[in-house]
C-alpha positions as CSV (number, residue, x, y, z in Angstrom):
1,X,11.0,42.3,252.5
2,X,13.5,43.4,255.4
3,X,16.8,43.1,253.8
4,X,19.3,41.0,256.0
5,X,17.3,41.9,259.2
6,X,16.8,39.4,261.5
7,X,12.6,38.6,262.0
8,X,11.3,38.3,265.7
9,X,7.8,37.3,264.6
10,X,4.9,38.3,262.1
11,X,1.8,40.5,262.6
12,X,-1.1,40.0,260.7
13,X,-2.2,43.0,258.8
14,X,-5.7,43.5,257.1
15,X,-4.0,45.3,254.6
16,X,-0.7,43.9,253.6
17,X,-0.9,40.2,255.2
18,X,1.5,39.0,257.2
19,X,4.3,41.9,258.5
20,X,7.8,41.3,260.1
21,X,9.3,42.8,263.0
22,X,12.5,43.0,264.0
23,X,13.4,42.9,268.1
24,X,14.2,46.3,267.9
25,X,10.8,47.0,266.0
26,X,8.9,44.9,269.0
27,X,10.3,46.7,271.5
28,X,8.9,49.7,270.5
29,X,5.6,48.4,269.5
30,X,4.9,46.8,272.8
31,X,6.0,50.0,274.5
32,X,2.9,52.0,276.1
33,X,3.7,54.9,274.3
34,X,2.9,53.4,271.4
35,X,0.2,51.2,272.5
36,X,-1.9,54.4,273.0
37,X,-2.1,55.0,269.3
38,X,-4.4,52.0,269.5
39,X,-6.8,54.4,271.1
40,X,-6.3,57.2,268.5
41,X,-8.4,56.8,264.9
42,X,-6.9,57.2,261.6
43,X,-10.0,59.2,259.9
44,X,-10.9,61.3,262.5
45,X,-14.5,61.9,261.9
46,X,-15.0,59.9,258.9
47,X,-16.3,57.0,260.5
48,X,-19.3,59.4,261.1
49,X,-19.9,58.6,257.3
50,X,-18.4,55.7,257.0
51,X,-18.9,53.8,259.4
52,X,-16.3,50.8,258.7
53,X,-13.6,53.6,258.9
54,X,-12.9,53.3,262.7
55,X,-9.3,52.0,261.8
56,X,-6.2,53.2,264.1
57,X,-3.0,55.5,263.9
58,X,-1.4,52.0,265.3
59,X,-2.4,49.7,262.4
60,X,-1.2,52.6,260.2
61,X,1.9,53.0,261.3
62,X,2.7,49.0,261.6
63,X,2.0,49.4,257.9
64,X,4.3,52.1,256.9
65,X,7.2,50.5,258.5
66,X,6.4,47.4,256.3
67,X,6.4,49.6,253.1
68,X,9.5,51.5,254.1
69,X,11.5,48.0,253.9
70,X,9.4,47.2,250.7
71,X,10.3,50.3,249.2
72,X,14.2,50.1,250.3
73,X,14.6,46.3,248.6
74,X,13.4,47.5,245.3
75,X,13.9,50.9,244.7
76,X,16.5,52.5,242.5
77,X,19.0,55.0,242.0
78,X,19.9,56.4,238.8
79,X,18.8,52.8,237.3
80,X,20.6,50.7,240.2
81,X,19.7,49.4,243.3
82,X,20.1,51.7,246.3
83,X,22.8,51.1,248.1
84,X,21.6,49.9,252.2
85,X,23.3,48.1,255.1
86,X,20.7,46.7,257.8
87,X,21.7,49.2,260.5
88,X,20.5,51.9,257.5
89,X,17.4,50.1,257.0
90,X,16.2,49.3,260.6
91,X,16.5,53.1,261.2
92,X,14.5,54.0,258.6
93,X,11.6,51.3,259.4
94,X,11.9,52.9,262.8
95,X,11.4,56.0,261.9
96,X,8.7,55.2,259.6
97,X,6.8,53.2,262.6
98,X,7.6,56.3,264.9
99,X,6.4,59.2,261.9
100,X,2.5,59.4,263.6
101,X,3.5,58.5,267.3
102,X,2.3,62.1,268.1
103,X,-0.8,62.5,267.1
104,X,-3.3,63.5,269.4
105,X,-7.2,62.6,269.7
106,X,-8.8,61.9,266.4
107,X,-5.8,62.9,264.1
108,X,-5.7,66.2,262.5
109,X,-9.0,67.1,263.8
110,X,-8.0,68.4,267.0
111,X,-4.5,68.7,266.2
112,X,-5.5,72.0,263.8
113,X,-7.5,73.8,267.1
114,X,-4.1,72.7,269.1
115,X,-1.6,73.8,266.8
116,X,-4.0,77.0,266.2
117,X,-5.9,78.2,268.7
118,X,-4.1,76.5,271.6
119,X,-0.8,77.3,270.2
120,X,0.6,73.8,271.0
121,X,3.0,72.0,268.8
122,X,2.4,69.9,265.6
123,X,1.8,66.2,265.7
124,X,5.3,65.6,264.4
125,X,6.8,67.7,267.2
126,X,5.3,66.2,270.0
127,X,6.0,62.8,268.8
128,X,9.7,64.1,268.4
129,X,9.2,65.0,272.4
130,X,7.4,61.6,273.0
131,X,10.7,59.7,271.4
132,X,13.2,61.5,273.0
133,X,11.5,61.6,276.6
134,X,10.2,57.8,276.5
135,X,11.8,55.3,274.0
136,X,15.4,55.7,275.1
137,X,15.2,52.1,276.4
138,X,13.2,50.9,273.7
139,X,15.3,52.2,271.2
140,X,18.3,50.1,272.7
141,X,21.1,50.1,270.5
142,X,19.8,53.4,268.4
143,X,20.0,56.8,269.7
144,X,16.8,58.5,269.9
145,X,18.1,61.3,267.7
146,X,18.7,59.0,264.9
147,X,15.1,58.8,264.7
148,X,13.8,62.5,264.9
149,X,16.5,63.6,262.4
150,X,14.6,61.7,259.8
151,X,10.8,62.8,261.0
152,X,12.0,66.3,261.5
153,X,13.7,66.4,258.1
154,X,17.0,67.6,259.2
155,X,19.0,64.7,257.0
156,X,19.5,65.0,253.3
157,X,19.8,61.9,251.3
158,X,17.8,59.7,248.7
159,X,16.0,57.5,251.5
160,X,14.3,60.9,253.4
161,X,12.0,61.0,249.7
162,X,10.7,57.5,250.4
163,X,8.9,58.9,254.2
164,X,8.6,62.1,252.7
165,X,7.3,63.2,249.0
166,X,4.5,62.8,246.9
167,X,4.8,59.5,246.4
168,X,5.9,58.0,250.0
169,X,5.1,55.4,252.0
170,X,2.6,57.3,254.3
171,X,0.5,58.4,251.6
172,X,0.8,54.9,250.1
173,X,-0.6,53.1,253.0
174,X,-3.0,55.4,254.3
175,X,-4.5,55.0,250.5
176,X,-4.8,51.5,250.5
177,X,-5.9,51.6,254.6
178,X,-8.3,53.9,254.4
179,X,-9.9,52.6,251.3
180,X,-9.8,49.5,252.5
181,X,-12.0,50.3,255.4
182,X,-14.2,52.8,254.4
183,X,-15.0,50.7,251.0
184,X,-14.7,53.1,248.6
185,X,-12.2,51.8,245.8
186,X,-10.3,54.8,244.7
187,X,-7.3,54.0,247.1
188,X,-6.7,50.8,245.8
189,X,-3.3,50.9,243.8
190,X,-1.3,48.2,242.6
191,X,1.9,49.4,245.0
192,X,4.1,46.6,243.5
193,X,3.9,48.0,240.0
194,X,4.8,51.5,241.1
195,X,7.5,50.1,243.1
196,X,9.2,48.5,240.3
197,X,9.2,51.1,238.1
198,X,10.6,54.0,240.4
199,X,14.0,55.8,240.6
200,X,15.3,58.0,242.5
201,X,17.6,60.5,240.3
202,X,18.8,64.0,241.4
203,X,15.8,64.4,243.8
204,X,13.5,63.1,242.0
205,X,11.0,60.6,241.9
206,X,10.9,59.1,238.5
207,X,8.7,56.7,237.0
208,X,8.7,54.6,233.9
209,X,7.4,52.0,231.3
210,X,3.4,52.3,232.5
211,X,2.1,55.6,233.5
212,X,-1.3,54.0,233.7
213,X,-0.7,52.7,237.2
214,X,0.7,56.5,238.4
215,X,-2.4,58.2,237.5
216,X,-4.3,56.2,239.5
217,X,-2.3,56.8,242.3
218,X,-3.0,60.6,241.4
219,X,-6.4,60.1,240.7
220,X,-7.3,57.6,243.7
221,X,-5.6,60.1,246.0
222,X,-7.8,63.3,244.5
223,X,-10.8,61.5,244.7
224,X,-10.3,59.8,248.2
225,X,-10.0,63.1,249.1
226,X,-13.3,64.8,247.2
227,X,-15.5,62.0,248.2
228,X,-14.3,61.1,252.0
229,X,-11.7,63.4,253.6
230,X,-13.7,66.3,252.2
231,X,-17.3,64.9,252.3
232,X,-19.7,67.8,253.5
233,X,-20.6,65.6,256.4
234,X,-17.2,64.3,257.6
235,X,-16.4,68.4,257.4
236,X,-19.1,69.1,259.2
237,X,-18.4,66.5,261.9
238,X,-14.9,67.7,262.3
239,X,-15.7,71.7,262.9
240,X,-18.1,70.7,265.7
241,X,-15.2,68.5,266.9
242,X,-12.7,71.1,267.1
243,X,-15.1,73.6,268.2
244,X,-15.9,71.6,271.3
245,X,-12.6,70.2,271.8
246,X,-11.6,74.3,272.1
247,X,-14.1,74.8,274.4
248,X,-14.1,72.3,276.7
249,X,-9.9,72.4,277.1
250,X,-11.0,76.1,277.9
251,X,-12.9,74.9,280.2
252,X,-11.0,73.3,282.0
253,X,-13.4,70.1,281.2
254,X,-10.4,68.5,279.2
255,X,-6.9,69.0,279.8
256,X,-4.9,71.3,278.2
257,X,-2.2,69.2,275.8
258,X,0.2,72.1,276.7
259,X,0.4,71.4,280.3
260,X,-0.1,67.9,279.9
261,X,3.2,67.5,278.1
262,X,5.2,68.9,280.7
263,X,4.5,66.5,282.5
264,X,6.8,62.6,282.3
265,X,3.2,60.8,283.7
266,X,2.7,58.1,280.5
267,X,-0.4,57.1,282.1
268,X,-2.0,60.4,281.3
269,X,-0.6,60.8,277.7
270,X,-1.7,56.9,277.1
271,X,-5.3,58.0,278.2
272,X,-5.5,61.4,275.9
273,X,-7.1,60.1,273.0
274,X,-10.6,59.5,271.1
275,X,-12.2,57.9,274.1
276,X,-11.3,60.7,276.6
277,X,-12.8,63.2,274.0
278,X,-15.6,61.4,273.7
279,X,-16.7,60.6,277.4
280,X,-15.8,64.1,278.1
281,X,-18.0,65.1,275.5
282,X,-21.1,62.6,276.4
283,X,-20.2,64.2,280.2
284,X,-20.8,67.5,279.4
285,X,-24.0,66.6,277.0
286,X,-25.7,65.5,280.0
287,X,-24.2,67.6,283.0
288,X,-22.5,71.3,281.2
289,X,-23.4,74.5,282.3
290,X,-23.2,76.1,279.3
291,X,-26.3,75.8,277.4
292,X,-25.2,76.1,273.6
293,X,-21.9,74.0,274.5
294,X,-24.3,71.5,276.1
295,X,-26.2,71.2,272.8
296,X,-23.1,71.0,270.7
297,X,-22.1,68.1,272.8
298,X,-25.0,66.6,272.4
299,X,-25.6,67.1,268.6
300,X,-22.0,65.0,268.6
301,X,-23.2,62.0,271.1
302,X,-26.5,61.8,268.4
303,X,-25.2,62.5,265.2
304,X,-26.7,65.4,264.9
305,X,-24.9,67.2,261.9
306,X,-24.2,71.2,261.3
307,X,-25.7,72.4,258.2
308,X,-24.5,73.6,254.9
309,X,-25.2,77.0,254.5
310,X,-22.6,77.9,251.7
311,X,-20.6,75.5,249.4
312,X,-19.5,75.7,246.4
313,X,-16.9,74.0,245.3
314,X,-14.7,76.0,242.0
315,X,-11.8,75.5,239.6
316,X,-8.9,78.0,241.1
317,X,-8.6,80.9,238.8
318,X,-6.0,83.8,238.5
319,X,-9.1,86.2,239.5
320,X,-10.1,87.0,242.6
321,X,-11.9,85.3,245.4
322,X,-15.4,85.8,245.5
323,X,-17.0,88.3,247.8
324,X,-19.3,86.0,249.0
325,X,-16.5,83.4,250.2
326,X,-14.0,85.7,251.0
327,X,-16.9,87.2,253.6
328,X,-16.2,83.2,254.9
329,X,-12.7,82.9,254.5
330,X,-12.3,86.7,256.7
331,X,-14.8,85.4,259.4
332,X,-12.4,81.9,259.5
333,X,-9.6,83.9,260.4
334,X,-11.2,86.6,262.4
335,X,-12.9,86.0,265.9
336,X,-14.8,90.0,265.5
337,X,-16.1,89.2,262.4
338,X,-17.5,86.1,263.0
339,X,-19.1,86.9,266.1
340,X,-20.9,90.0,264.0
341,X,-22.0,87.7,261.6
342,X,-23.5,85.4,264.1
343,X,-25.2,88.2,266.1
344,X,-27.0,89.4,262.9
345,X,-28.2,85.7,262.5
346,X,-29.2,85.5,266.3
347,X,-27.0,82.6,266.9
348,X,-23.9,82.1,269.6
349,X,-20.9,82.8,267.7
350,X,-20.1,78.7,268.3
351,X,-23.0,77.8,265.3
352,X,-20.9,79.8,262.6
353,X,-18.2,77.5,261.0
354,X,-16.4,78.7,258.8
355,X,-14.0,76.8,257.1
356,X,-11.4,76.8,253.9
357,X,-10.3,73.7,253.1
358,X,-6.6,73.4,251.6
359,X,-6.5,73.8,247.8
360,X,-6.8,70.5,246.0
361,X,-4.9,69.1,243.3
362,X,-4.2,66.3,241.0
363,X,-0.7,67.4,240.5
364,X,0.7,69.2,243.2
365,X,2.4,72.7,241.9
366,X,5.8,71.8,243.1
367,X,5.7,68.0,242.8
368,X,9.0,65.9,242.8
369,X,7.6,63.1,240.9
370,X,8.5,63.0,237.0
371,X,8.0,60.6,234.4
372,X,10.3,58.6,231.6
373,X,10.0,59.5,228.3
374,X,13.3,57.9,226.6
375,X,15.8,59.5,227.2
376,X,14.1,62.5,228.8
377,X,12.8,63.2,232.5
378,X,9.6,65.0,232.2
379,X,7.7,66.5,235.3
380,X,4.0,65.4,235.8
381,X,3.0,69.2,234.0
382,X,4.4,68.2,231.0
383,X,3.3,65.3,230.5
384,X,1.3,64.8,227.3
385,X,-1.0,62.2,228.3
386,X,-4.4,62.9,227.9
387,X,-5.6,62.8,231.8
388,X,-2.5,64.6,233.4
389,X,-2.6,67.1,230.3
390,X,-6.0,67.8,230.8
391,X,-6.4,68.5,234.4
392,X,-3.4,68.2,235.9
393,X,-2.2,71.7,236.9
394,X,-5.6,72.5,237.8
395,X,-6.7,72.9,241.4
396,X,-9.6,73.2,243.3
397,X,-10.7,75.6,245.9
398,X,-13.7,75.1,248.5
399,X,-14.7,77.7,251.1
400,X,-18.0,76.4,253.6
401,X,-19.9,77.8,256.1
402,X,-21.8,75.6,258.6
403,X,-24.4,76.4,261.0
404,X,-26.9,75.0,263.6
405,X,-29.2,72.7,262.5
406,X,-32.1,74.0,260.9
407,X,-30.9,77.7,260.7
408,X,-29.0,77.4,256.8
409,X,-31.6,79.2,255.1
410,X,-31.2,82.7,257.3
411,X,-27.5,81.9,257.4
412,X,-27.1,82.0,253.9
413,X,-29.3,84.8,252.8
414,X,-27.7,86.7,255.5
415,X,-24.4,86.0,254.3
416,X,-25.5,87.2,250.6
417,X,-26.7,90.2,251.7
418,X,-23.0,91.3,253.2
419,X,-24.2,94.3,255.5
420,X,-21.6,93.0,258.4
């Protein structure tokens, strides 16, 4: 639903059927900036795994938009409808259509070695730049800045929660997208349910009448995450990715995203994306000079995976981290010690990946979704039913190391021992 905006035509969306668009909404899809999110994957790697899972940043993006409106025609305040005008509502579908327009080649993946190693900006900050530098006409009757405000967070009011929360419309359809296409079920929520029964009171995202749907929002999300964003091969997969995409910008093989966004050529931003990467990597498999660099590139091209060496996923504690994983978490951080490390093992310092993955949750520790009981607004750690009381303050932790194919087995006893 889109309100009292006028519809310019329908997409058809795998997902949620058939989507309207406003003229203003067309103009920026059909802009070129845009387009080249048709080129960039929403999974990064996954589709290594999964091999349906080859779904776009562009698709996702279309979908969020349609949710945003969703969400603004139903949801509540303090028991009553939120208050919208269309001008209110286009800008946030815009904004909600415009939230990934910065990623760069295959999401996250190489957006961690460019925000890290690089010391580039964040997807959300280049798409800022990409907004303000290239969708002025597009935009037409909306200023630019409009837009950013609301992806860079910088305006305060009840509709920000719904494009950024726990419960939002990105995490809502990148559920149902992604496990949609990569067939596993746990994303698949009944949004209509949760929509209906939400409020927004004082900040806060409150729910009532069935909490059965909300825990499986919570429990779809946690396990999407156990069994395909952090699947030991899909990890695997993504460390090799970054490794080479470091490498090769170093190069000079692939262009430095730095450099490249000084620059006003669209052509060259359109063309940064997975299929650059990857014919630069299939390139350098069969013509590098580097020999290691050449075999990482290659492993890629043949889906040749790294190897588990340590992993061992535990229930976060109060005590401290493990030697053995804080060995791992050290040599993540620090370029000395992991080149040590990889000397004692006889391998280039490029077949030791460590890698600590972000601390996973049912619940997150400061979420801003509560529940209904009564009269009485309860937040999801007090809640006294029996799945969210059981396990829903406790996290996970889960520290890996990787190595070349083959070499796991001296890896890991190595990395037992300690003597680094």
């Amino acid at each position: 639903m889109t309100m009292g905006l006028k519809i310019r035509k329908y997409i058809f969306d795998n997902v949620h059927g058939h989507i309207g668009i406003t003229g203003a909404e067309e103009k920026v899809i059909d802009s070129m900036i845009f387009q080249r999110l048709r080129g960039i994957r929403q999974t990064g790697c996954v589709d290594f795994v999964y091999p349906g899972a080859v779904h776009t940043r562009f698709s996702h993006c279309i979908g969020t938009m349609h949710l945003m409106g969703r969400f603004l025609s139903t949801t509540k305040k303090n028991g009553k409808q939120l208050e919208q005008d269309d001008e209110n509502v286009q800008i946030m579908r815009l904004a909600a259509l415009l939230h990934d327009i910065g990623h760069y080649p295959l999401s996250h993946t190489t957006e961690q070695v460019i925000v890290k190693s690089l010391h580039g900006p964040s997807h959300e900050m280049f798409g800022v730049d990409l907004i303000r530098r290239f969708l002025k006409e597009e935009l037409d009757n909306y200023k630019p800045r409009e837009i950013t405000d609301i992806i860079e967070k910088r305006i305060k009011n009840d509709r920000m929660m719904l494009l950024s929360s726990a419960f939002d419309v990105d995490k809502c359809d990148y559920l149902l997208r992604d496990s949609y296409y990569t067939g596993v079920s746990y994303g698949e929520i009944e949004i209509d349910r949760l929509i209906q029964t939400m409020s927004i009171e004082d900040g806060k995202m409150v729910f009532g009448k069935d909490e059965t749907e909300l825990e499986r929002f919570l429990l779809g999300r946690y396990h999407m995450y156990r069994a395909v964003y952090y699947h030991k091969t899909v990890v695997g997969f993504e460390e090799m990715v970054k490794r080479a995409f470091e490498l090769l910008v170093r190069d000079g093989v692939i262009r430095d995203p730095n450099e490249l966004m000084k620059e006003n050529n669209v052509a060259e931003i359109y063309g940064y994306n997975d299929s650059m990467f990857y014919q630069k990597v299939l390139d350098y498999a069969e013509h590098g000079k580097d020999k290691e660099l050449r075999e990482l590139c290659s492993n890629i091209v043949r889906r040749k995976p790294v190897t588990v060496a340590y992993m061992e996923p535990k229930p976060l504690s109060t005590s401290k981290m493990p030697a053995i994983e804080k060995r791992i978490a050290d040599m993540e951080e620090d370029s000395d010690k992991r080149e040590r490390f990889a000397k004692e093992c006889g391998l280039d310092p490029m077949w030791i990946l460590p890698v600590s993955l972000r601390r996973l949750s049912l619940v997150e520790e400061k979420s801003d979704i509560y529940i209904r009981k009564g009269n009485d607004i309860k937040s999801l750690h007090e809640s006294d039913t029996l799945i969210l009381k059981m396990i829903g303050s406790k996290s996970m932790h889960d520290v890996r190391l990787y190595t070349k194919p083959g070499h796991q087995e001296e890896v890991g006893r190595l990395l037992n021992k300690g003597d680094y």
